[in-house]
N, C-alpha and C positions, 0 to 999 in steps of 0.2 A: 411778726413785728407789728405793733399797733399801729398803724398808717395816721391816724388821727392823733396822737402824741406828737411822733414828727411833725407833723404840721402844726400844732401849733408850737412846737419848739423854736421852731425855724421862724416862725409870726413874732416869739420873744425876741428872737436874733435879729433880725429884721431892723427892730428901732434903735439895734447901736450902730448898726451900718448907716440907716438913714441917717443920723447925726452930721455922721462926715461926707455925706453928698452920694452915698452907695446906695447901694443895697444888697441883699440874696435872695435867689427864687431856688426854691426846689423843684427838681427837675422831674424827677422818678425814684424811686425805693423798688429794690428788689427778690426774689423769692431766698437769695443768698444773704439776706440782710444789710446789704449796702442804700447807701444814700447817694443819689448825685446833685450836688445844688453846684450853681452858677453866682459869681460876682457881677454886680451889673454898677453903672454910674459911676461915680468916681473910683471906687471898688476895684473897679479894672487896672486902671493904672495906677495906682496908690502905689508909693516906694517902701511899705511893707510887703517886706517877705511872704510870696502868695503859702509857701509851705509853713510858714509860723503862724499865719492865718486860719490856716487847713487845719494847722494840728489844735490849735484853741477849740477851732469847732466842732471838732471832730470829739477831743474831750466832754467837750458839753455836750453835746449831742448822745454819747455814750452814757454819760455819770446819767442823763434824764432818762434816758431809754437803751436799759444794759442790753438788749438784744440784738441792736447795730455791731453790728461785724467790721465794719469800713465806711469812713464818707470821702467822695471824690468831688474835688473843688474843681469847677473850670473858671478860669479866670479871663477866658476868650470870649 
């Protein structure tokens, strides 16, 4: 999985979270091709659905870089 894609994927992502007072950090990528990124800032407690959120980016995240197998959102 290209490590430097994701990132800067996730650097795209980034400025729609900051908008609403969030944001996301990526946590680690792994040799199974998952992603773990983290909610941070308003992001955490936001009354949208942490799994509607997950699955948007997890989308995007995929359609950019087809080799992601999974991305796990924490929102702790």
């Amino acid at each position: 999985m290209d490590q430097d894609k994701i990132k800067q994927e996730v650097e795209n992502l980034r400025v729609f979270f900051q908008k609403d007072g969030g944001d996301i950090e990526l946590i680690q990528t792994n040799e199974e091709d998952e992603v773990y990124l983290k909610l941070k800032g308003q992001c955490r407690v936001c009354p949208v659905n942490k799994d509607i959120t997950g699955e948007g980016v997890e989308a995007i995240l995929k359609e950019k870089v087809p080799e992601v197998k999974r991305v796990y959102l924490d929102k702790g």
